[in-house]
C-alpha positions as CSV (number, residue, x, y, z in Angstrom):
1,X,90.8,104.4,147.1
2,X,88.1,105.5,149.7
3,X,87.3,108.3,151.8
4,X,85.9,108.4,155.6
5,X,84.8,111.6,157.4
6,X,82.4,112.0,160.7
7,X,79.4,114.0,160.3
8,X,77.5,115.6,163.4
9,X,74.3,116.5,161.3
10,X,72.4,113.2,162.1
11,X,72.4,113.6,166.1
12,X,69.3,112.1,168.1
13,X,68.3,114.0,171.5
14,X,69.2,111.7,174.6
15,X,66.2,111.6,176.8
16,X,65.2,114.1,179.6
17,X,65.5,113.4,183.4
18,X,64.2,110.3,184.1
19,X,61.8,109.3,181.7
20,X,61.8,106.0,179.9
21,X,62.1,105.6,176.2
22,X,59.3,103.7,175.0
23,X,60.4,102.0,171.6
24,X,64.1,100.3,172.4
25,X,64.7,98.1,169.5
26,X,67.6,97.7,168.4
27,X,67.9,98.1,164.7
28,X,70.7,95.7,163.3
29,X,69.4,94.6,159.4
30,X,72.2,96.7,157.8
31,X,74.6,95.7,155.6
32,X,76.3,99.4,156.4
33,X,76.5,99.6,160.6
34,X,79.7,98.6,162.0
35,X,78.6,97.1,165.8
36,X,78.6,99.5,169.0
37,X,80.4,96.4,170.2
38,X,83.2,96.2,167.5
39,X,83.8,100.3,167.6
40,X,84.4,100.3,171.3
41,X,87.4,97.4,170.7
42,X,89.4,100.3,169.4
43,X,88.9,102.6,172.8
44,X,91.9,103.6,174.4
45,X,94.0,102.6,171.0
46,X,95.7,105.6,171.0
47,X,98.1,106.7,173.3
48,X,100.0,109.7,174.1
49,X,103.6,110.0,174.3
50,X,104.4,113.3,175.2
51,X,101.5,115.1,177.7
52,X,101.1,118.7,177.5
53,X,100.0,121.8,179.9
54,X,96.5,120.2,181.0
55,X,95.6,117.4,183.5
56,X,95.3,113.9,181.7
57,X,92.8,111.4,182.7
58,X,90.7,108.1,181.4
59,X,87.6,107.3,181.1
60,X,86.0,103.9,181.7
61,X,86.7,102.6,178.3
62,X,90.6,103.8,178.2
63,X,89.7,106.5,176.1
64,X,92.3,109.7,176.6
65,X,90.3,112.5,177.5
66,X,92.4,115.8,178.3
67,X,95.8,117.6,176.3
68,X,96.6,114.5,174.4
69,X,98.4,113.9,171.2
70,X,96.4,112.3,169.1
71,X,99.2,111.7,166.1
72,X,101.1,109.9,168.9
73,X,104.9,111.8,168.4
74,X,103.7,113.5,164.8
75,X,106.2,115.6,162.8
76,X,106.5,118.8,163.2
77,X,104.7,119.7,159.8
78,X,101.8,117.3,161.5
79,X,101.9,118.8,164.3
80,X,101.0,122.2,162.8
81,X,98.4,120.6,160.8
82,X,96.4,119.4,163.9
83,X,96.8,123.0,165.7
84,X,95.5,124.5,162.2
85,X,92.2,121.9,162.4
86,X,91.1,123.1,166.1
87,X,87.2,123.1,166.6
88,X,85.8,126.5,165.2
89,X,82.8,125.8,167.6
90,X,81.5,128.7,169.6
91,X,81.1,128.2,173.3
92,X,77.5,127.5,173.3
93,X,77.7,124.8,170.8
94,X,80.4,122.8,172.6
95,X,77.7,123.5,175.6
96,X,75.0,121.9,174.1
97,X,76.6,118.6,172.7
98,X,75.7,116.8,175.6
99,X,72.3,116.8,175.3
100,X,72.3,114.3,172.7
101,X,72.5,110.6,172.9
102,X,74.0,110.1,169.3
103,X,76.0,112.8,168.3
104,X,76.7,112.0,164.6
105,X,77.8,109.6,161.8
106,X,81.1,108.3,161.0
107,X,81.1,107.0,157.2
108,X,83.2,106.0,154.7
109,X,82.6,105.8,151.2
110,X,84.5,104.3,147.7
111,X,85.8,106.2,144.9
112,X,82.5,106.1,143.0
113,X,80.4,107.5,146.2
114,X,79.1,103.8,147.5
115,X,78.9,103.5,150.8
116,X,81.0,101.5,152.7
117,X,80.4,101.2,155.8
118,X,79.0,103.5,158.9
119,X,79.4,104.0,162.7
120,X,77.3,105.9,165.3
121,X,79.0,108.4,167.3
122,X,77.8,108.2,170.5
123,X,78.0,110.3,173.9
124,X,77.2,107.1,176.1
125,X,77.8,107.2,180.1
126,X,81.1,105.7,179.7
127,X,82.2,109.3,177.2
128,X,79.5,111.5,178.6
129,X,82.4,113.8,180.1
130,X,85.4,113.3,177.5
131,X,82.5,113.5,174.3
132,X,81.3,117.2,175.5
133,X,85.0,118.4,176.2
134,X,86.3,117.0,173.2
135,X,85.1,120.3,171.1
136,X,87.5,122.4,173.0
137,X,90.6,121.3,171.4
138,X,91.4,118.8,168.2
139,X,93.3,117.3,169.8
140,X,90.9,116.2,172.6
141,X,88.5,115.7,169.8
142,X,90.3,113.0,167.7
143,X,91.5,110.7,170.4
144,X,88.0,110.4,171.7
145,X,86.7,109.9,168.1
146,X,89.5,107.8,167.2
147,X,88.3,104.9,167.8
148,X,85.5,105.2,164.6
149,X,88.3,106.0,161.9
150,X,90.4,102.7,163.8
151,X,87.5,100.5,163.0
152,X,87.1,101.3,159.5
153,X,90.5,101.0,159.0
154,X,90.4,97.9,160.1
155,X,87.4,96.6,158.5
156,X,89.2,97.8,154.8
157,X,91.9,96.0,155.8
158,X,90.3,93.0,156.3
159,X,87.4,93.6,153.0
160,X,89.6,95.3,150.8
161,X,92.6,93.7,151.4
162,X,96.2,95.5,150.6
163,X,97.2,98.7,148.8
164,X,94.5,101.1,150.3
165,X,94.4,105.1,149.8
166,X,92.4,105.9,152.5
167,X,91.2,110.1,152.2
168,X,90.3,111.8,155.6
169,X,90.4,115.4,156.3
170,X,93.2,115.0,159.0
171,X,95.2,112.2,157.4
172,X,98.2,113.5,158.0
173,X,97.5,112.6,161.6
174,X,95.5,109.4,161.4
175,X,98.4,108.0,159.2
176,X,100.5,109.0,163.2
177,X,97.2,107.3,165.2
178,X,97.4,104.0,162.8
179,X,101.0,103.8,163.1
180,X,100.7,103.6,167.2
181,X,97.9,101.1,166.9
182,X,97.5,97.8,166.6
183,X,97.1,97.7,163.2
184,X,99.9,99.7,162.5
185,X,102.2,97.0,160.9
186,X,99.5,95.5,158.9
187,X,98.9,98.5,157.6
188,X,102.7,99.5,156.6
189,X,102.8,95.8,155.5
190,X,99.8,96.1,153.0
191,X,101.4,99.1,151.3
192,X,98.3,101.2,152.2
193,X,98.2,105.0,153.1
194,X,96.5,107.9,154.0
195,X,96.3,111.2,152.6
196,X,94.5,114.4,153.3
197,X,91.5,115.4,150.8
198,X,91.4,117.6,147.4
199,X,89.8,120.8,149.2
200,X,90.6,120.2,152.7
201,X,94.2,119.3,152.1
202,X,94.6,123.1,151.0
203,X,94.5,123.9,154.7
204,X,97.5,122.4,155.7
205,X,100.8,123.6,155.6
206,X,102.7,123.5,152.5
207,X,105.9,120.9,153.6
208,X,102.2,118.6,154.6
209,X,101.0,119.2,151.0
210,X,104.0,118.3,149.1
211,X,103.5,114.7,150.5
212,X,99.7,113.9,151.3
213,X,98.0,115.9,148.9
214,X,96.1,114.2,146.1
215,X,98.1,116.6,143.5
216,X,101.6,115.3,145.1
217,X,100.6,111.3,144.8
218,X,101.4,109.3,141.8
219,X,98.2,107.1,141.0
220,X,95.7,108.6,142.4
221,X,94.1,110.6,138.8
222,X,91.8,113.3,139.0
223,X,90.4,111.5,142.4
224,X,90.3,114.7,145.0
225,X,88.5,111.6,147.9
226,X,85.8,114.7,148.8
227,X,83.4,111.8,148.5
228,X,82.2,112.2,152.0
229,X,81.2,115.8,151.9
230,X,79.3,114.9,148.9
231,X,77.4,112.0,150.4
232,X,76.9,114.5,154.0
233,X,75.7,117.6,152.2
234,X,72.9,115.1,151.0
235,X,72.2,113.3,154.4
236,X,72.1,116.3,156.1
237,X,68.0,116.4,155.0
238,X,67.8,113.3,157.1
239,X,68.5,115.6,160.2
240,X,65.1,116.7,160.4
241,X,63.2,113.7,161.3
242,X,66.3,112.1,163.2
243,X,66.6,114.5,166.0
244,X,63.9,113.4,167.9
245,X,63.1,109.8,167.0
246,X,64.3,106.8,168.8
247,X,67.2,104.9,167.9
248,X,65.8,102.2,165.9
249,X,63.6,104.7,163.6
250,X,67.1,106.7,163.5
251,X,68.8,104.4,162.2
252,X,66.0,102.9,159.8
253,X,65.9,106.5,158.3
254,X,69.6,106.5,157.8
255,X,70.1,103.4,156.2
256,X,67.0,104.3,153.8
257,X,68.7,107.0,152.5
258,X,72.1,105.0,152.1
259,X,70.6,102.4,150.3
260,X,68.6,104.9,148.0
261,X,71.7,106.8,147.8
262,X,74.0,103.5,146.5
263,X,71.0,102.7,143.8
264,X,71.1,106.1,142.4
265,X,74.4,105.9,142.3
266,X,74.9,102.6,140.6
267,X,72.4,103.7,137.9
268,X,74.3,106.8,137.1
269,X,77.6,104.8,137.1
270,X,77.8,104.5,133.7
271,X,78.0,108.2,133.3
272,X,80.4,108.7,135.8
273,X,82.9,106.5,134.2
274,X,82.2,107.7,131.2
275,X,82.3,111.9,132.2
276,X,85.4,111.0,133.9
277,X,87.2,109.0,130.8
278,X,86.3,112.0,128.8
279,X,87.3,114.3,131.0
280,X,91.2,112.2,131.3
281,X,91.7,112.5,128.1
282,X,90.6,116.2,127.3
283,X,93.8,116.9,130.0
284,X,96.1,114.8,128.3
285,X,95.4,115.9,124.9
286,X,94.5,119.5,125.6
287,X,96.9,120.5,128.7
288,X,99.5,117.8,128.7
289,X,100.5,118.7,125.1
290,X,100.8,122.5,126.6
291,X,103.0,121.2,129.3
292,X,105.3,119.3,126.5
293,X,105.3,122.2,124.6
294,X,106.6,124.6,127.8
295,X,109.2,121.8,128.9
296,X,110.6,121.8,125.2
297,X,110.5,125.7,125.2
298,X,112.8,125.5,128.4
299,X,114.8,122.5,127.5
300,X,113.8,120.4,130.1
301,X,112.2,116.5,130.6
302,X,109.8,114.5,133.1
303,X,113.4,113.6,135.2
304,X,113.9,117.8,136.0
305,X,110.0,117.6,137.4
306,X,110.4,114.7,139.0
307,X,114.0,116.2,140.7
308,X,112.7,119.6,140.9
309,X,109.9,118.2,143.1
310,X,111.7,115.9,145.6
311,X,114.4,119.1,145.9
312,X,111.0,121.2,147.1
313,X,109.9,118.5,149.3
314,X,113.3,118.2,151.1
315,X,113.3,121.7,151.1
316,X,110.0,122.4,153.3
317,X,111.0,119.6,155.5
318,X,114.3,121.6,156.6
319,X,112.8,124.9,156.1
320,X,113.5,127.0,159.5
321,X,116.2,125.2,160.4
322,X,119.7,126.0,160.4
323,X,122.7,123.5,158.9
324,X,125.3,122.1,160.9
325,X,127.6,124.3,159.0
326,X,125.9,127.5,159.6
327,X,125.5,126.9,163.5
328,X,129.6,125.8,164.1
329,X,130.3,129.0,161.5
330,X,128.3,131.3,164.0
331,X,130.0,129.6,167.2
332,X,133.0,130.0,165.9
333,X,132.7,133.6,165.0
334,X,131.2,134.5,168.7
335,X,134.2,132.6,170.2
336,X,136.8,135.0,168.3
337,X,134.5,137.7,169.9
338,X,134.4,136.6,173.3
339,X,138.5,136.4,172.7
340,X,139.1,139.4,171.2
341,X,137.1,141.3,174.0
342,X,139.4,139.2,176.7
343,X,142.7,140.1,174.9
């Protein structure tokens, strides 16, 4: 189980007019920086099946730009979710965003809040245009983005190996954007999956929650895979000295504070384990013997949950639409209408 979530806290101001930057080292000693070079392999990964109202173009890496769909023929319930997630950015925000050169992290993390692995998330030449639009609509925004979730993804794959739980905010959708990538059967194959996050996932619409919340997956324990927010509302003191160094000292200050971050953590990992074995067995002791308790009150077992639960699921799937019974039974009845006002 790990998490993975962008971050546009630790941007770095492009330069001004013409002027040269004078320090352009490039810093590679990190154990945490996916490549520039292996990001931009998964440009132009996702595409659209179905375009909507606005123009569609490319840009010079094959990135989708305008009106696409980034879950690539979603569900209807994922559908929803992506119009519920649109940028709440006001105008002059999404006006500004092209004045920087970097404009945030992507990052994943573990279970126990270790990093993984990190990506910069640039507004290069090649993006400039599709990078500042991107804040207008979601939509816009993850298939220009998509390309940093992609090459996680793909990294875990080949790490990790098989069986993955991979948290995002949206991954309701990026489970729709993997599918329609290349890595889509390896990633079916593997038995891995994603799911939407503890606090975010209460966003979405209910038939979405039912099957990629963390309360609705067997397995996955008292995990809620808010790791990144964690990890960001820390970073976010980085911000102050990134904005205006160059991209080398950037990145030096970034990786600084991940590696202080994963040493801190590993001492305190003890505790964790130990806070959250506690914390297990206060719920079964304390709360499950109040659930047997109720299901014995009412005479029912574990099978009626576990029915009761797949009826609700199946329920929200179909909910709004009508059965094949109901529409023949109305046709029907407005035929003898139609006849009776003939007669």
């Amino acid at each position: 189980m790990y998490a993975i979530d962008g971050n546009d806290s630790l941007k770095r101001i492009a330069r001004v007019g013409a002027r040269e930057v004078g320090d352009t080292r490039c810093f590679s000693d990190s154990n945490y920086y996916i490549s520039s070079e292996e990001v931009d392999q998964w440009a132009g990964e996702v595409r659209s099946r179905r375009p909507v109202e606005d123009n569609i173009s490319e840009d010079d890496t094959g990135d989708e730009v305008e009106g696409q769909d980034p879950a690539n023929g979603s569900s209807s319930d994922q559908g929803a979710c992506a119009n519920n997630w649109k940028a709440a950015q006001s105008d002059s925000k999404k006006r500004m965003w092209g004045i920087f050169a970097e404009t945030g992290l992507f990052a994943s993390a573990c279970r126990h809040g270790f990093i993984l692995w990190v990506a910069d998330m640039v507004r290069s030449g090649e993006q400039s245009v599709p990078c500042i639009t991107c804040w207008i609509r979601l939509t816009t925004f993850l298939i220009c983005r998509a390309k940093y979730p992609l090459a996680i993804t793909a990294r875990a794959l080949r790490t990790l190996g098989p069986r993955l739980l991979q948290g995002y905010d949206i991954g309701c959708v990026f489970q729709k954007t993997i599918a329609s990538s290349s890595i889509g059967t390896e990633f079916v194959e593997s038995q891995s999956r994603c799911c939407v996050n503890a606090f975010h996932g209460y966003s979405h619409n209910f038939a979405c929650q039912t099957k990629n919340h963390p309360n609705a997956i067997e397995g996955i324990g008292l995990e809620d895979l808010e790791t990144m927010e964690r990890i960001f509302s820390s970073s976010n003191q980085v911000a102050s000295v990134t904005r205006y160094s160059s991209a080398y000292h950037r990145r030096v200050f970034i990786d600084m504070f991940f590696q202080q971050w994963d040493s801190d953590k590993y001492q305190n990992l003890a505790s964790m384990l130990l806070n959250n074995y506690k914390q297990a067995l206060s719920i079964i002791n304390v709360e499950g013997s109040a659930v047997v308790e109720t299901m014995n009150s009412l005479g029912i077992g574990p099978s009626d949950l576990e029915a009761w639960h797949h009826q609700q699921v199946e329920f929200f799937e179909t909910i709004g639409e009508e059965s094949p019974y109901d529409v023949h039974a109305i046709a029907y009845v407005e035929l003898l209408q139609e006849l009776e006002s003939a007669v």
